[in-house]
N, C-alpha and C positions, 0 to 999 in steps of 0.2 A: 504494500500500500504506500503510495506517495503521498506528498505536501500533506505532511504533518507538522509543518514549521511555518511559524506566523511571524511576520512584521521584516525592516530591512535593516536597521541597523540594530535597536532592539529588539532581540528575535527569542523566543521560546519553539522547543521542540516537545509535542507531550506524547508520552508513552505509555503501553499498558493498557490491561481488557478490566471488562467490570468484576470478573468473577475472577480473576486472573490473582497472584498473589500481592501483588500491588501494582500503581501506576503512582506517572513524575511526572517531571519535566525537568528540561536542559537549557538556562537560560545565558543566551550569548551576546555579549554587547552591552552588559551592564559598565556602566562607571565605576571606576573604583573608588576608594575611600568613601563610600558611605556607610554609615552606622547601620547594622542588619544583623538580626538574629530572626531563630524560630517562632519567638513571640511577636513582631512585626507582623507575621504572615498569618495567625493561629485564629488573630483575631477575625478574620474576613473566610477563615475555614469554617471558622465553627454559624457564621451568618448561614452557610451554602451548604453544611452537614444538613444528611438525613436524620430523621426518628422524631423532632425537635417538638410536634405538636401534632394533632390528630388530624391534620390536613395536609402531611405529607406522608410518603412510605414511609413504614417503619422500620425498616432499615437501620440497624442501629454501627453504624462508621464513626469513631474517634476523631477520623480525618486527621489526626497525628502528622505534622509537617518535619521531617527531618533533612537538614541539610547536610550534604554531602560533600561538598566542593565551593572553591568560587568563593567562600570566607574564610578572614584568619585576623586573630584576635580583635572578633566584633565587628570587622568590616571588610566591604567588597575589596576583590584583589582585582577587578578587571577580568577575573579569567571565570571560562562557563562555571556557573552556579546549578549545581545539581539537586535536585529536590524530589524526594520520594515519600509515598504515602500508601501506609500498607492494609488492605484489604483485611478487615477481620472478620464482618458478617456474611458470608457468602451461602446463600441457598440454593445450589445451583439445581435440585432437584424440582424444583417449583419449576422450570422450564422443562422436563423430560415430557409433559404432554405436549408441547408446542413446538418442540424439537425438529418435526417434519415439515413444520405450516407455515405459512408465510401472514405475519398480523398485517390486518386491511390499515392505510395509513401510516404505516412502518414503515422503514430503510430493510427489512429482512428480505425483500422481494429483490430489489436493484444490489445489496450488496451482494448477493447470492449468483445470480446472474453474474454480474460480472467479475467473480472470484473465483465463482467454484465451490466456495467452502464461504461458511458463517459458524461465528461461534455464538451458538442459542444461548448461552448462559447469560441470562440480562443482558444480552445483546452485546458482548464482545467488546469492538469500538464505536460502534455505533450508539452503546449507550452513554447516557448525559453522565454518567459518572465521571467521564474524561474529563467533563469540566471541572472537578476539582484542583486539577493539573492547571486549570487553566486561573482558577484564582490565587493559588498560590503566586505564579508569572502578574498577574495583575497586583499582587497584594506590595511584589517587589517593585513595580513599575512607580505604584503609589511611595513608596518611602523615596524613590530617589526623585519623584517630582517635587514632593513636597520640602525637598532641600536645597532644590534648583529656586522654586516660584515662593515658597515660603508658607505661612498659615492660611496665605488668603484662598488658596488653592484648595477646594474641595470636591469632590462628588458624592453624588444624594441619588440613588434610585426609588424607585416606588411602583407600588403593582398600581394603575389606574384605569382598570377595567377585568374585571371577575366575571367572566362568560357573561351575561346579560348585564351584571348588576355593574355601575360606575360609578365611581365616587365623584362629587366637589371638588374640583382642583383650586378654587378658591377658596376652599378652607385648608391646602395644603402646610404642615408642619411636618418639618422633619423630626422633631422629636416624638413627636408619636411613632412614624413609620419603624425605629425600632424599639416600640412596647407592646406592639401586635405580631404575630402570627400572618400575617398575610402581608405586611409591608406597606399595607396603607397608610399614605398620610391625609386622610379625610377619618378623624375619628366616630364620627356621627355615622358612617359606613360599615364598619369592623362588625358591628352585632348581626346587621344585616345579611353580609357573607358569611358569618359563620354558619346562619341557618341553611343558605342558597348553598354551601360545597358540602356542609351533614348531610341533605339531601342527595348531591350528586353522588357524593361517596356510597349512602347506604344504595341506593338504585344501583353500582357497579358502575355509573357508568364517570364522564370527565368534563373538562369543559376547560377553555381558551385563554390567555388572561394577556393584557399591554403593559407595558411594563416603561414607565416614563426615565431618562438619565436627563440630569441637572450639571455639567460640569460649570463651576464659578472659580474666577480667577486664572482663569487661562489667555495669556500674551494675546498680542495683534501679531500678526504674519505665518502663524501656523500653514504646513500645508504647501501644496505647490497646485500651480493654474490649470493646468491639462489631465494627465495622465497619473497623479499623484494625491488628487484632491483631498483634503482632510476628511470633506463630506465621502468622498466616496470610500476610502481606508476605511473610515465608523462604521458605513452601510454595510460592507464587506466581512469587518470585525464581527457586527450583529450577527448579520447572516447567516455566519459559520456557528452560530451556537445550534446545540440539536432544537429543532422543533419549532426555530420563527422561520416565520413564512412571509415578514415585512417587516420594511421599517421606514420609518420618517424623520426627515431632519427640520427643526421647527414645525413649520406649518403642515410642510410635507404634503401628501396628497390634495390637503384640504384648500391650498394655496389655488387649486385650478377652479376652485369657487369664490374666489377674490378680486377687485376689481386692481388696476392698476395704483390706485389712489390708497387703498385699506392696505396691499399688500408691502407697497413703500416703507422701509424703517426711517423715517425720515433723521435727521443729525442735526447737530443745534453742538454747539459748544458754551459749556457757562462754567468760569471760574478756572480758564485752563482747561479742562476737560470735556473731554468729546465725549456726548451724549446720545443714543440711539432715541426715541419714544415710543417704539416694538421692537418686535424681538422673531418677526415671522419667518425669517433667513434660519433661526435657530444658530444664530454667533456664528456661522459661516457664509463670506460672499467668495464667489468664484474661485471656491475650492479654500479658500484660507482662511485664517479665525479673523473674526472683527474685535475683539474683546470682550464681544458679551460674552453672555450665558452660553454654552453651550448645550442646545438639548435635542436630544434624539428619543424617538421612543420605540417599540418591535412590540410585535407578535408574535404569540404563541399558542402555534394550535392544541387544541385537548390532547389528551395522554391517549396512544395508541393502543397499549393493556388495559383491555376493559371485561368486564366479566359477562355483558351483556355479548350473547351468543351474534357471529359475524360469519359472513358467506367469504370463503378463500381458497384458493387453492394449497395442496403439498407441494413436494419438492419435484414429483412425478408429472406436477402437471393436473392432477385430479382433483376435482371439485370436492369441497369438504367445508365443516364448520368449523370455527372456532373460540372460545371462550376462554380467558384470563385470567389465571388465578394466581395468587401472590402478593408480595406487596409492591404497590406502585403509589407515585401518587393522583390525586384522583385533579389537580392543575398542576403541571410540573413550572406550569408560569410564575408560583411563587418562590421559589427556588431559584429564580435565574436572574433576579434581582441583584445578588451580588457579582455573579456573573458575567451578567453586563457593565456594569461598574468594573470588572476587571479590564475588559476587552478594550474600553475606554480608555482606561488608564494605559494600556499598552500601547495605545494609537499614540496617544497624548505625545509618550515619551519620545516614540520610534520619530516622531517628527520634529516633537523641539531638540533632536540629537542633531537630527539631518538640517532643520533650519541653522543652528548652528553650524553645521559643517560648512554652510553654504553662504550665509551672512553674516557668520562669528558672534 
């Protein structure tokens, strides 16, 4: 399997199957001397662990970060930083009935096809467990931005849409988003969902969830004009997580219902500083950051394991049913909150390393 390595001069490589006896990653291109231990990274594992609350599988991972390489007394050397995380709950017989079938909405069809071979055990690599490798890579991206750009520099995700039900982005707080279970920050919401996915969950079956990123305090000139665009690296970054199927930067789709005039960030400068009055661009014009906010949001479709019985075929070719049992979670959308937040942070870096390279 190829292009398992993300970004250009900030680059991680993530390795390892879900059931498999651990997965890492190999990150290249770090700066040196920055201050970095296991506990830097532990914090944004334990966001994106399973088991955490009754709305996701229960799955019980540690997600235990161990670094292997790449630090020496406390800080980056410059040289790849190695990071492994070792698989302790594995049930790999919960898959031995779906072993031969292909789940409707899954990657087990296309991987399969074009391999030859899949590993059914929670889905090998194609399951979202890879993304732990991936927040770890992001968790480090975050300590050496916030040493470049300083405190002002943060990112905020948020779940802001739970298969029908959507929250108030006008009542958004980030302090709430982490005293919930779902990553809401609309508290007047949280009671709501919890009844809306009890329901999903006891039914078997899943449901979809958007997932908003807030990046503040990020430079003017991120990014390059054509072929390199910041917006496009982020859309790319999203992308590649299992299971979104869209994404938007600002306004994003909704901008082609705007008229020329509402869609305008108009600029004004007072006091020195250059003022925007919206933010519809989402902190990037033609490919590069403007200073604002940076905000993107994704999709994520409902979870593919579902227990509600589904028309598919085997490996044979032969029509058959099939139903899901195990533990999954019933929105795997709440979960990829920090995730994207990672992916983010990776873009962030990969580009203020190269804008650097490129304008000092």
């Amino acid at each position: 399997m190829s292009f398992n390595t993300f970004g250009k001069i900030f680059r991680f490589t993530t390795w390892g199957e879900s059931h498999g006896p651990a997965i890492g990653c190999i990150i290249d291109g770090c700066p040196p001397n920055v201050p970095l231990s296991e506990r830097d990274i532990q914090g944004d594992m334990d966001r994106r662990r399973p088991g955490q609350s009754k709305f996701t599988t229960q799955r019980k991972e540690p997600d235990k970060v161990i670094i292997l390489s790449g630090v020496f007394e406390g800080k980056t050397t410059g040289t790849p930083i190695s990071i492994i995380i070792y698989n302790e709950d594995k049930k790999s017989r919960d898959y031995e009935t779906i072993k031969n079938k292909f789940r409707p909405g899954h990657a087990d069809y296309t991987y399969f096809k074009k391999y030859g071979i899949r590993d059914f055990r929670g889905g090998g690599r194609q399951s979202a467990r890879e993304t732990a490798s991936r927040v770890a890579a992001g968790a480090v991206a975050k300590v050496v931005l916030k040493k470049i750009l300083g405190k002002k520099f943060n990112i905020i995700g948020a779940v802001t849409q739970l298969g029908l039900m959507s929250c108030d982005k006008s009542n958004w707080n980030n302090a709430e988003i982490r005293k919930n279970p779902f990553f809401c920050p609309d508290k007047k919401s949280v009671k709501l969902w919890e009844k809306y996915l009890l329901a999903i969950r006891k039914a078997g079956s899943s449901c979809g969830a958007i997932i908003e990123l807030r990046a503040t305090g990020v430079p003017v000139g991120l990014g390059a004009p054509i072929y390199s665009k910041l917006d496009t690296d982020i859309s790319a970054a999203l992308m590649s997580i299992n299971a979104v199927k869209g994404v938007n930067i600002g306004s994003g789709m909704n901008a082609a219902f705007l008229s020329g005039e509402e869609n305008s960030d108009e600029i004004r400068k007072n006091s020195g500083k250059v003022k925007f009055k919206t933010n519809h661009a989402g902190g990037i014009l033609g490919g590069i950051s403007s200073g604002q906010d940076i905000v993107a949001s994704f999709a994520v479709k409902p979870t593919s394991s579902i227990l509600t019985s589904r028309q598919t075929i085997d490996k044979k070719g032969k029509n058959t049913n099939i139903s899901v049992k195990g533990r999954h979670d019933p929105c795997v959308g709440i979960r990829a909150v920090p995730i994207g937040e990672a992916m983010i942070n990776c873009v962030l870096l990969d580009h203020l390393l190269m804008h650097r390279a490129q304008c000092g």
